[in-house]
N, C-alpha and C positions, 0 to 999 in steps of 0.2 A: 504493500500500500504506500510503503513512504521510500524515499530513496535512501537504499542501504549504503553507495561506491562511495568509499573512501576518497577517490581520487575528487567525488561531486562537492565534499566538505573541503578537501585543500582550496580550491577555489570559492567555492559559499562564502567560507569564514568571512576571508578580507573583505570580499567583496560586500558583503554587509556589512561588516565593521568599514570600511572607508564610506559608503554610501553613506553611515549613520555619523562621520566626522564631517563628512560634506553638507548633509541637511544641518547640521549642529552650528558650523562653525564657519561655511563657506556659502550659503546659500544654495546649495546642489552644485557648486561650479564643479567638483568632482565628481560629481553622481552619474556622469556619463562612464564614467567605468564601472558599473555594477553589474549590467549584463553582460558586457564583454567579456571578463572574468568569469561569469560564472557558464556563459556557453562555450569555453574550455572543456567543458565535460556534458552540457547538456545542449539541448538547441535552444535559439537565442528566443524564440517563442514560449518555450516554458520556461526559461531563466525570468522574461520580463513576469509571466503571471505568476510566480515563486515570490516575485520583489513590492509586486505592487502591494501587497496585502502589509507586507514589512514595513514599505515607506508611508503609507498611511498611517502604521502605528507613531513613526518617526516625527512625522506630521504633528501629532498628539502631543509627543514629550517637547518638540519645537515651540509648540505654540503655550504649553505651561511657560517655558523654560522664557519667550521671549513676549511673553501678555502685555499688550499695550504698548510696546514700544513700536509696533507699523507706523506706515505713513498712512493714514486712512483716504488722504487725498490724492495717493496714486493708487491705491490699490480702487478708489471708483471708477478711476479711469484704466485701469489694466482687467478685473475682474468679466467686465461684459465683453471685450474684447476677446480675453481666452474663453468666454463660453459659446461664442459666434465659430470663434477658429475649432473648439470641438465639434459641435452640431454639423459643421460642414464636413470633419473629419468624418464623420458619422456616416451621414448622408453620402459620402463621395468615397465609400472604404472600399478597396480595391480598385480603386483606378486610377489613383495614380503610383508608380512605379514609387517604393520605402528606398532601393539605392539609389534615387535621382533626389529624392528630396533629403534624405542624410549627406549627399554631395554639396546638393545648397548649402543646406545650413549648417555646414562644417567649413564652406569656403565662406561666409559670413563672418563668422565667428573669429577664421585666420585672418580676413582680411581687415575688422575689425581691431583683434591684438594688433596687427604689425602697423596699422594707423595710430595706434595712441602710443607703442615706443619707438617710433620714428620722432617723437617728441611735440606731432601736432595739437595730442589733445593736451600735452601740458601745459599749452601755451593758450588754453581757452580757458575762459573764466566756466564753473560747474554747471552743467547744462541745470534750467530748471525745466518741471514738470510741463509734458506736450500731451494734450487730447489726441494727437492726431500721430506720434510717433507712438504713445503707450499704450492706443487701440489697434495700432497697425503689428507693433512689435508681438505685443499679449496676444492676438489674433492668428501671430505665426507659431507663436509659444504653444497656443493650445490646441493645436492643426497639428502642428509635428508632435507634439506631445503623442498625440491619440494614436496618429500615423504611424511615429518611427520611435517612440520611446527618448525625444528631442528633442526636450522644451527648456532645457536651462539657455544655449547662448541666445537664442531671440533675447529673452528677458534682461540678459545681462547687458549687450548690448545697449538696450533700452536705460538700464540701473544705472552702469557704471559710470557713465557722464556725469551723473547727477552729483556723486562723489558724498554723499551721503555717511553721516557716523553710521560704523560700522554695526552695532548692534539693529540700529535702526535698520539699516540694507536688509542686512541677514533677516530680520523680524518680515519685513516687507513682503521677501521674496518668500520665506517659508510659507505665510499665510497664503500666499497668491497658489504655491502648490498645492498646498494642504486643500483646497478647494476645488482645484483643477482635477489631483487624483481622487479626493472623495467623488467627484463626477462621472470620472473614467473608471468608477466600480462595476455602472450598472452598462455598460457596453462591453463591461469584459465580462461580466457574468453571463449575460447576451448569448456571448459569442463559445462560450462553455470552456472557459478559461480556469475558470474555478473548481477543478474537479478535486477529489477527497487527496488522492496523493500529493497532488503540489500544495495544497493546505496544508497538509502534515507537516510537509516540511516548511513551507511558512513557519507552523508553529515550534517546531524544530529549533527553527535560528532565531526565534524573537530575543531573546534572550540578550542577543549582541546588539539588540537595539537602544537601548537606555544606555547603554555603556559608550557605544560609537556617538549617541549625539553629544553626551555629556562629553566625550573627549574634544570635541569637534567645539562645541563653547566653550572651553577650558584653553584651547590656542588661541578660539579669537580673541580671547581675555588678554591674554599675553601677547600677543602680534599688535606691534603699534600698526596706526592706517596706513601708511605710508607702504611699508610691506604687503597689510592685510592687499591693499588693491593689487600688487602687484601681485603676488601671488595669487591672486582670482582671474588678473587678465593670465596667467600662466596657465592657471587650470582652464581656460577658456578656449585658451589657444591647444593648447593638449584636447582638448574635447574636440575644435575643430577639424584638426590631422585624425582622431578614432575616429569621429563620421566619415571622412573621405576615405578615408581605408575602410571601415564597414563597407560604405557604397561604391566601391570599385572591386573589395574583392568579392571572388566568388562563393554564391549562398553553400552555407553546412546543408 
């Protein structure tokens, strides 16, 4: 009923313990390595419905861990945008090709990093808040989300101009997913994602979940801003290169 291969936990572990340092402490900027990791040993279709029931828990301890410090004025303008970009995921699921759209929005994301340390965005005063960039952005966040399991760089993109104290980012973005994935339950249950064995093992690794997020707010505690962004456009740019490797190489 539950997956027994050893070799499935060498990969699981981290991959949920990083996933839960990345929701904790980075806003997901890391969380695009959770299924990669874990379809090492299983295919990337049941690694994602193994995780999602995790990250929702994650969801949970983030939003104890980080209550009240959102920005509630981006998240009205990011929220309806990622639930238009779902609906349409929905409605439009299987036609469009997941390695064409993880190649986007992985060459997004690079071309995004390598704009802001060529030093242009240093030299801009901190973007504020756009209707029109955070329902565009959030709209692609929650498209690819549903799509390709690829909603963190849309958003970050959209965030990290903004340059935003760190708890506050991390609060922001946590909530924006925690709503996204509670959303993306009832399409996966739909779709018969949920079956008794990849539950088990959900329930299996919860265990590393309160542990990776609390690790995950414990660095950003210690990481001044100045690093903290840098090290998220890193993760961002690392996420960008996994999509375009996803989407060029060939499917398990």
């Amino acid at each position: 009923m539950l997956i027994t291969d050893p070799l499935f936990y060498l990969a699981a572990i981290p991959a949920v313990y990083l996933l839960g340092i990345s929701k904790g402490g980075f806003a997901g900027a890391i969380g695009g390595l959770g299924v990669p990791l874990m379809a090492l040993a299983i295919s990337p279709v049941r690694a994602a419905a193994i995780l999602l029931p995790l990250m929702c828990c994650m969801d949970l301890v983030g939003f104890r861990l980080y209550y009240g410090k959102w920005d509630i004025a981006n998240l009205r303008i990011m929220l309806p945008g990622a639930l238009a970009g779902i609906v349409i995921g929905a409605l439009t699921f299987g036609m469009f090709s997941e390695a064409r759209i993880r190649i986007l929005i992985g060459a997004i994301a690079v071309i995004f990093t390598i704009h802001s340390w060529l030093g242009a965005a240093a030299r801009q005063a901190p973007a504020g808040r756009s209707l029109f960039k955070g329902t565009l952005w959030s709209g692609v966040s929650g498209f690819t989300s549903f799509v390709a399991h690829a909603g963190g760089p849309p958003v970050m993109v959209y965030m990290l101009p903004q340059r935003l104290a760190k708890a506050q980012y991390v609060a922001t973005v946590s909530l924006f997913f925690m709503v996204v994935n509670a959303i993306k339950l009832v399409p996966y249950a739909w779709l018969g994602q949920f079956t008794l064995p990849n539950l088990l093992t959900s329930l299996v690794l919860l265990p590393l979940v309160p542990l990776g997020v609390r690790s995950g707010m414990w660095l950003q505690e210690h990481i001044n801003t100045t690093w903290f962004y840098r090290i998220s456009q890193a993760a961002l740019l690392l996420s960008g290169v996994q999509l375009i490797y996803q989407g060029l190489a060939p499917h398990r």
